[in-house]
C-alpha positions as CSV (number, residue, x, y, z in Angstrom):
1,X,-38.7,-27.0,46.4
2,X,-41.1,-29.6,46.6
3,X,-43.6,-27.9,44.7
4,X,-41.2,-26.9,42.0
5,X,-40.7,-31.0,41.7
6,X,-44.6,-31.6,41.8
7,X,-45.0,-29.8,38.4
8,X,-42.3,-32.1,37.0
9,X,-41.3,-30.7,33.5
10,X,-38.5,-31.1,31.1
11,X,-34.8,-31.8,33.2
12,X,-33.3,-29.1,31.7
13,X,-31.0,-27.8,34.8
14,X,-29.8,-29.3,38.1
15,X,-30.7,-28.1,41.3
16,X,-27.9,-28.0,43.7
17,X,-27.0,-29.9,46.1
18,X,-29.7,-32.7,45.3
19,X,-28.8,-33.4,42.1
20,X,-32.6,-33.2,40.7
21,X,-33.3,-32.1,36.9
22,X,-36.2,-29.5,36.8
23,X,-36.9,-26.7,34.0
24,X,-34.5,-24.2,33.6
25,X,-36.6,-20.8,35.3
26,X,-37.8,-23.1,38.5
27,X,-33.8,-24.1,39.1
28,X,-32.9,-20.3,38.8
29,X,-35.4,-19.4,41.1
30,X,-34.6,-21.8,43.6
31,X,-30.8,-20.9,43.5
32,X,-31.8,-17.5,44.1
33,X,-33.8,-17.9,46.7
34,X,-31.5,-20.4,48.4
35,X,-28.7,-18.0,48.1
36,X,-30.9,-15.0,49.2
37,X,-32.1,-16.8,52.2
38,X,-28.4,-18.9,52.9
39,X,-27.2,-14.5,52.9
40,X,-24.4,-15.9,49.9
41,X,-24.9,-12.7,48.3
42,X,-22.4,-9.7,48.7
43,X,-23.8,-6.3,48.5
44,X,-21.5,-3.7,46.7
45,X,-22.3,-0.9,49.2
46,X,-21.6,2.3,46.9
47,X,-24.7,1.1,44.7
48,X,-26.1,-1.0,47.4
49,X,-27.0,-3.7,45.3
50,X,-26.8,-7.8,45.1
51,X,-25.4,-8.6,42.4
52,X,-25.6,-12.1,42.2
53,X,-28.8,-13.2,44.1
54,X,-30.6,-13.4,40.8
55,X,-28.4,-12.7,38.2
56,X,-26.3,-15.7,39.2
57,X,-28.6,-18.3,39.9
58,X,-30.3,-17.8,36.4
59,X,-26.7,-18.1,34.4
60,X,-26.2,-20.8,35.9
61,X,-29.0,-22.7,35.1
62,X,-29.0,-21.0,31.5
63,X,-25.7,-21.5,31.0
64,X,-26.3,-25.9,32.2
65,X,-29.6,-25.8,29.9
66,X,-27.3,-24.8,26.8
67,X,-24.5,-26.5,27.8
68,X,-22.2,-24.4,25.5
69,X,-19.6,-22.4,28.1
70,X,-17.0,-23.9,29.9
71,X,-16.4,-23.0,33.5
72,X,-13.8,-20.2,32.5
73,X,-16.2,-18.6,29.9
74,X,-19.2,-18.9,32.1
75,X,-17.1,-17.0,35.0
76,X,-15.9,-14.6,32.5
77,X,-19.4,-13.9,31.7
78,X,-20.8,-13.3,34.9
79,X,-17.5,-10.8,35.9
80,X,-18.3,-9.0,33.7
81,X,-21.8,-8.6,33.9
82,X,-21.4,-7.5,37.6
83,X,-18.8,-5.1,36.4
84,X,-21.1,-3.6,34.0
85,X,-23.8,-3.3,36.4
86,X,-21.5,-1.8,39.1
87,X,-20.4,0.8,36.6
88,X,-23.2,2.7,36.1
């Protein structure tokens, strides 16, 4: 993470739990590799994939950048994304 802050560029997204404001791709890819490495990622075992270890992270930051969602919508969102990816 301390690299990510060295290159500095627009606040865009927050990275969590610190609170800084970094550009939008270096928050998602922090998230995600937090959550990868923290194992906060279920695996659906009939597809055996992770669902939300990047997907998440980068609709979150996305969705902070735009600032157009509310919580509900945002949720709503990312549901159904993971169904859609689940289904096929």
């Amino acid at each position: 993470m301390m690299q990510v802050l060295e290159w500095g560029g627009r606040a865009e997204s927050t990275i969590l739990p610190s609170g800084r404001r970094i550009p939008t791709p270096q928050v998602a890819w922090i998230h995600g590799t937090m959550m990868y490495s923290l194992d906060c990622d279920g695996v659906h075992e009939g597809t055996i994939i992770h669902a939300l270890t990047a997907h998440f992270p980068a609709a979150l930051a996305a969705t902070e950048a735009k600032g157009h969602l509310s919580g509900r919508e945002f949720i709503s969102g990312v549901s159904l994304f993971i169904d859609l990816i689940l289904s096929h």
